[in-house]
C-alpha positions in Angstrom: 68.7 104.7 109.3 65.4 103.3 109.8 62.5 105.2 107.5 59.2 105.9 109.0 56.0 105.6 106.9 55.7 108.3 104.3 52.7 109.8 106.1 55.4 110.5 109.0 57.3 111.9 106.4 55.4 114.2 105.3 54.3 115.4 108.6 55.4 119.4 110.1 56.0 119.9 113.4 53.7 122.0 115.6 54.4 125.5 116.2 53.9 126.9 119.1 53.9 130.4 120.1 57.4 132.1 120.5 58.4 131.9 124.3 59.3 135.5 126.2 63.4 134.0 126.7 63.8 133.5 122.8 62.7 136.7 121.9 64.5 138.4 125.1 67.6 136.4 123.5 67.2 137.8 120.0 66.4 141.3 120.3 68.0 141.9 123.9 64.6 143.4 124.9 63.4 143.7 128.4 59.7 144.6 128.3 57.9 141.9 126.4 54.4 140.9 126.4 53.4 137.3 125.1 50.4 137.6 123.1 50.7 134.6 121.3 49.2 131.2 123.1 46.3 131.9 124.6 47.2 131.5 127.8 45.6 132.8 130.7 47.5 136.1 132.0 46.6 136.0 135.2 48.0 132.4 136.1 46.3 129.8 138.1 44.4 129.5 141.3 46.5 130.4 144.5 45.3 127.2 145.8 46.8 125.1 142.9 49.8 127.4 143.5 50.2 126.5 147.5 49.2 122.7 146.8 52.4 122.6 144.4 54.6 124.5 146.5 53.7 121.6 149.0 54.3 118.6 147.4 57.5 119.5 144.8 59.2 118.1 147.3 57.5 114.9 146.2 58.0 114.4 142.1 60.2 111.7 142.8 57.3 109.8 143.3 55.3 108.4 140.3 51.8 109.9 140.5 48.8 108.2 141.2 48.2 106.2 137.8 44.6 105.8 138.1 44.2 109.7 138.9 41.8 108.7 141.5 41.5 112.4 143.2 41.4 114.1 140.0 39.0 111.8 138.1 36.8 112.2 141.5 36.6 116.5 141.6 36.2 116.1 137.7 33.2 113.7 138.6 31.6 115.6 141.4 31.9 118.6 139.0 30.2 117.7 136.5 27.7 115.1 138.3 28.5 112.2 136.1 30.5 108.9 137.1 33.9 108.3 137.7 34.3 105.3 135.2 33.3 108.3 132.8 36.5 110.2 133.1 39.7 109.5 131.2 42.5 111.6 131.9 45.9 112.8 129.8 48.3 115.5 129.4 46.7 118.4 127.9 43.6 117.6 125.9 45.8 116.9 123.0 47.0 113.5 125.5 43.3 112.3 125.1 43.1 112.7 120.8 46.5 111.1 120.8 44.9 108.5 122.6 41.6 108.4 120.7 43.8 107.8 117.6 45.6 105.0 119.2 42.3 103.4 120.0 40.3 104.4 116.9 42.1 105.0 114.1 44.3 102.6 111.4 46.1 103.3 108.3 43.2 105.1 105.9 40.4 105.6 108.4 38.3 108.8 106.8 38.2 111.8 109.6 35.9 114.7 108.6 37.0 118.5 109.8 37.1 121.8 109.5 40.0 123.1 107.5 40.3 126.2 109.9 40.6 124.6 113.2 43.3 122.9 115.7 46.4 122.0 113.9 47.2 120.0 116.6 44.4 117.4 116.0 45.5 117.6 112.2 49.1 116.5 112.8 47.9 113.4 115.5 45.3 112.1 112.7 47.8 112.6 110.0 50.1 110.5 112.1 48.3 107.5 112.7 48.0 107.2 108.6 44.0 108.6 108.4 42.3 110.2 105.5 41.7 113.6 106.4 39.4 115.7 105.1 38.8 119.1 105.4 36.4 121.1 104.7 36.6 124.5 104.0 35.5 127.4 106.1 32.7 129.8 105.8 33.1 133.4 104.1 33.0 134.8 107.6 35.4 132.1 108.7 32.8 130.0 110.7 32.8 126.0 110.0 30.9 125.3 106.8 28.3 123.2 109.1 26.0 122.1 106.0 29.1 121.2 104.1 30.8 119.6 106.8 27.8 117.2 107.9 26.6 116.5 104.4 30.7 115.2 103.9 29.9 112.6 106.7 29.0 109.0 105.4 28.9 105.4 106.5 32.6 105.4 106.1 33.7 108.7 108.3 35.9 106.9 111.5 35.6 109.9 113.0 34.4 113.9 113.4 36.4 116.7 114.9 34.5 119.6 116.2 36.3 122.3 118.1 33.4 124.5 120.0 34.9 127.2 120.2 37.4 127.3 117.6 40.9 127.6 117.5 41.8 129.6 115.5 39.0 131.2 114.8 37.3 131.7 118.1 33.9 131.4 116.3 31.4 128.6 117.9 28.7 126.1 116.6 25.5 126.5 117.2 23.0 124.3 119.5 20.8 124.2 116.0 24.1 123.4 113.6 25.3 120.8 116.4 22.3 119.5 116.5 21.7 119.0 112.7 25.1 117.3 112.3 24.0 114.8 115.4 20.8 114.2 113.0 23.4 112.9 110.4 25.6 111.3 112.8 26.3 107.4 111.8 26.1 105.7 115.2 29.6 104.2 114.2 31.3 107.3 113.9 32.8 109.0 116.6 32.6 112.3 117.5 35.3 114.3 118.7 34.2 117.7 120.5 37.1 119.9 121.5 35.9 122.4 124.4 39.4 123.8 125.3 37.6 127.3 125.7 34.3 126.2 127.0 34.7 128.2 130.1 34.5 131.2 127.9 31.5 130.4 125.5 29.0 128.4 128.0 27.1 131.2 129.1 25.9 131.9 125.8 22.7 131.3 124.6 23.3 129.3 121.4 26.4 126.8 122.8 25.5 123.3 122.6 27.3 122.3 125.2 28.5 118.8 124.6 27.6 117.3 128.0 24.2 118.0 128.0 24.2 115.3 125.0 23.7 111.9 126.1 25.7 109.7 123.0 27.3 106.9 123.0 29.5 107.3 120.3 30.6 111.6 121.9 33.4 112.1 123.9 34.2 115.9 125.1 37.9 117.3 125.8 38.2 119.5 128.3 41.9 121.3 129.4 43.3 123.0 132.3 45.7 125.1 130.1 43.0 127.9 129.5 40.9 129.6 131.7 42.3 127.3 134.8 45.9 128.5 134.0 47.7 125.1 134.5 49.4 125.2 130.7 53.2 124.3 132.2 51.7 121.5 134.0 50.1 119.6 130.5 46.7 118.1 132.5 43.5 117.6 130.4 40.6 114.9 130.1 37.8 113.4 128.5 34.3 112.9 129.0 32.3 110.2 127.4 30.6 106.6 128.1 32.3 103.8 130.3 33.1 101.5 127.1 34.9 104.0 125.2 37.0 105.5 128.4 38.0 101.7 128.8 39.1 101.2 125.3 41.0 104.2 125.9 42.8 103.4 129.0 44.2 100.7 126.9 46.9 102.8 125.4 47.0 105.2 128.0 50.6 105.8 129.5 50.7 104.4 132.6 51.3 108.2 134.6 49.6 111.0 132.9 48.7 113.5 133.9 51.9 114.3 135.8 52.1 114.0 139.9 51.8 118.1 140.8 49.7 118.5 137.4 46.8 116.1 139.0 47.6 118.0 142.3 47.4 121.6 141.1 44.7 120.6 138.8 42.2 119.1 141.4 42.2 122.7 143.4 42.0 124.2 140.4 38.8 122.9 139.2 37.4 123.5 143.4 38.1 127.4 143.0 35.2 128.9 140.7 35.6 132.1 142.3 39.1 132.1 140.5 37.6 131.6 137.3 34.8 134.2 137.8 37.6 136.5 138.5 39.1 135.2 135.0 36.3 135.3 133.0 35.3 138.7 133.9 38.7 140.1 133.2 38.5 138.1 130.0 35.5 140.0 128.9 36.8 143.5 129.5 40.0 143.0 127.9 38.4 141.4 124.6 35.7 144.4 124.9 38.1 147.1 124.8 40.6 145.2 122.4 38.0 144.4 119.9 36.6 147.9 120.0 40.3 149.1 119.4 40.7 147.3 116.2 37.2 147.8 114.9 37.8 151.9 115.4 41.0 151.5 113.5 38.8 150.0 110.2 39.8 146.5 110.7 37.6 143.7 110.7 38.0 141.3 113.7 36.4 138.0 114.2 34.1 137.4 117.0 35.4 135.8 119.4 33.8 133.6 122.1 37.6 132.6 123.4 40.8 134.6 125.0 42.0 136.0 121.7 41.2 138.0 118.5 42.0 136.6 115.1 42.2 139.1 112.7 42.5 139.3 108.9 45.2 141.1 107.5 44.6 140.9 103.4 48.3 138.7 102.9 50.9 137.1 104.4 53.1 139.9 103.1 50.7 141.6 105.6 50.9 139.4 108.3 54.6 139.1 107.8 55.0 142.4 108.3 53.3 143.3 111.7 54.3 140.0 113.4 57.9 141.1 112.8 57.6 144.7 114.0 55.7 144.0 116.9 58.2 141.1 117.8 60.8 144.9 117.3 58.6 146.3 119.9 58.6 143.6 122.5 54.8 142.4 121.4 54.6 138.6 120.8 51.7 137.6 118.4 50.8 134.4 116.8 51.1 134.2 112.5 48.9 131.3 111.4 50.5 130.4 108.8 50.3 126.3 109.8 46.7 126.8 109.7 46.9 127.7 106.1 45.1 131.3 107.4 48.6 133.2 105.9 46.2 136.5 105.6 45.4 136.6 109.8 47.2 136.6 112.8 45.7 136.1 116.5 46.1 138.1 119.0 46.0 136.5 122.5 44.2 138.6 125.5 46.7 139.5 128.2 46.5 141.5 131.1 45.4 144.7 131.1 49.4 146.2 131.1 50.3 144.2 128.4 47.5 144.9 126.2 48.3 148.3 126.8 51.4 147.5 125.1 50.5 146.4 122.4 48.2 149.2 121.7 51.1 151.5 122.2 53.5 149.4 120.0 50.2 149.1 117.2 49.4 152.9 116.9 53.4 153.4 116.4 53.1 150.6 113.1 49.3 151.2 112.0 50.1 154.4 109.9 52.4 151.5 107.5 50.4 148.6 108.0 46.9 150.7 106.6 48.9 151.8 103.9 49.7 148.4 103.3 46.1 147.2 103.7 45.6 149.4 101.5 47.5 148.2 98.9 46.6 144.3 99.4 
């Protein structure tokens, strides 16, 4: 058979979370609560929900291929230009297509060792030099370290703000020191998948408000705009580089009901007012939980709680018998974080679910903290 390049080779699939049907298969369970890919529990807008159950009468028809609708609310949203918008499936379709465009066989890409495996596995695949640099003591990016890595020969920089896995975020002064450093050759990469959830803050730089010629910003409705089954995301950055993208585009991304669903999404803020105030009182009590039990949780400005567990024998351990009580979690062990696990916010019945199935293990798993 034909034999790919050995930097193919070497490449591991992504993991995803483990869907409810598996589990339901395996362990014959009934009541399971997907804690696991940071999805947003309380679905999408009722308005993407009506404008789908309108038109699936439609997908077989090719969507429009220029997007037009969808690049146009995007536009109005953020009061910017239309020729500034490049659209894909998921914000993971845009890197793929920022590696198609930017990157060749031994390019040098500077990130954080702790972030999105995804972007890992789509540099990795075009042939790049990745380097990674290694995270903080309180698992932050090591900014200083990570800008004083970038040189006249860094292709490209991957920031994502906030962080997956993490959920930690950059600071508008560490942003702002690494632009400083920025060659104007480099590009810069800035993954907002969970901006919805950090903006409000004080200290996020939010990437927009930085006018760069060499910056584009992701954005995704598979968070906070609960579209994840429908794979629609975009990118924000000048009218060259949105060109050279549309180059290797696919000719019909995002997908016909996913630029449908999508545009009424991004209409209904109410809807994600709604979301992010759930949001907060779900990771307010669940981080409280934890913290009362001894444990030390990351701050989170995102939809989930990463939280160190001392080993993989650890982390082994709890994913398994939470997966025994119908709790679905994410191990991290891809990330090369083998000592943490995530913990995705869910609804407020589900959490509860796992705080019943957690008190059942925790008098174990603190004896085996204990003993890490």
């Amino acid at each position: 058979m034909p034999t790919p390049p050995s930097f193919i080779e070497s490449l591991v699939p992504y993991q995803a979370g483990k869907p409810i049907e598996e589990l339901a298969r395996e362990k014959g369970l009934t009541k399971i609560s997907k804690l696991a890919s940071n999805e947003n529990p309380m679905g999408a807008s009722p308005n993407s929900l009506e404008i789908i159950h309108k038109n699936y009468s439609e997908i077989h028809r090719y969507p429009d291929m220029n997007g037009f609708n969808l690049k146009k609310e995007i536009a109005d949203f953020h009061g910017i230009s239309m020729d500034r918008v490049v659209l894909g499936s998921g914000s993971e379709g845009v890197m793929t297509y920022i590696a198609k465009a930017f990157l060749s066989v031994g390019d040098e890409v500077v990130t954080s060792a702790n972030s999105f495996i995804g972007f890992y596995i789509i540099a990795k695949a075009s042939g790049a030099n990745l380097i990674l640099i290694g995270p903080t003591k309180d698992q932050r990016f090591d900014m200083d370290r990570l800008t004083n890595e970038i040189g006249p020969k860094t292709k490209l920089v991957y920031l994502a703000n906030p962080n997956n896995p993490t959920g930690t975020m950059i600071t508008k002064k560490e942003f702002e020191q690494l632009l400083e450093k920025l060659p104007p050759t480099t590009l810069l990469i800035v993954d907002e998948a969970y901006v919805e959830y950090a903006e409000k803050e004080k200290e996020y730089p939010n990437s927009l408000n930085y006018n760069l010629d060499n910056l584009i910003t992701l954005r995704t409705f598979s968070k906070a705009y609960g579209l994840a089954g429908l794979r629609v995301g975009y990118g924000i950055s000048t009218k060259e580089i949105v060109t050279t993208l549309s180059k290797v585009k696919p000719p019909f991304e995002p997908n016909l009901l996913g630029q449908m669903a999508a545009c009424e999404a991004i209409k209904d803020q109410n809807f994600i007012k709604r979301v992010l105030k759930e949001n907060k009182a779900q990771y307010e009590k669940l981080f409280t939980y934890l913290t009362d039990k001894g444990l030390a949780p990351i701050p989170s400005f995102t939809n989930f709680v990463t939280l160190p567990t001392k080993s993989k024998v650890n982390s082994d351990w709890l994913f398994s018998n939470l997966l025994n009580e119908g709790v679905i979690i994410r191990k991290l062990d891809a990330n090369r974080m083998s000592d943490f696990v995530r913990i995705s916010i869910g609804l407020e019945s589900e959490m509860n679910h796992f705080y019943e199935a957690f008190n059942k293990l925790y008098p174990q798993f603190e004896t085996m903290l204990k003993g890490s």
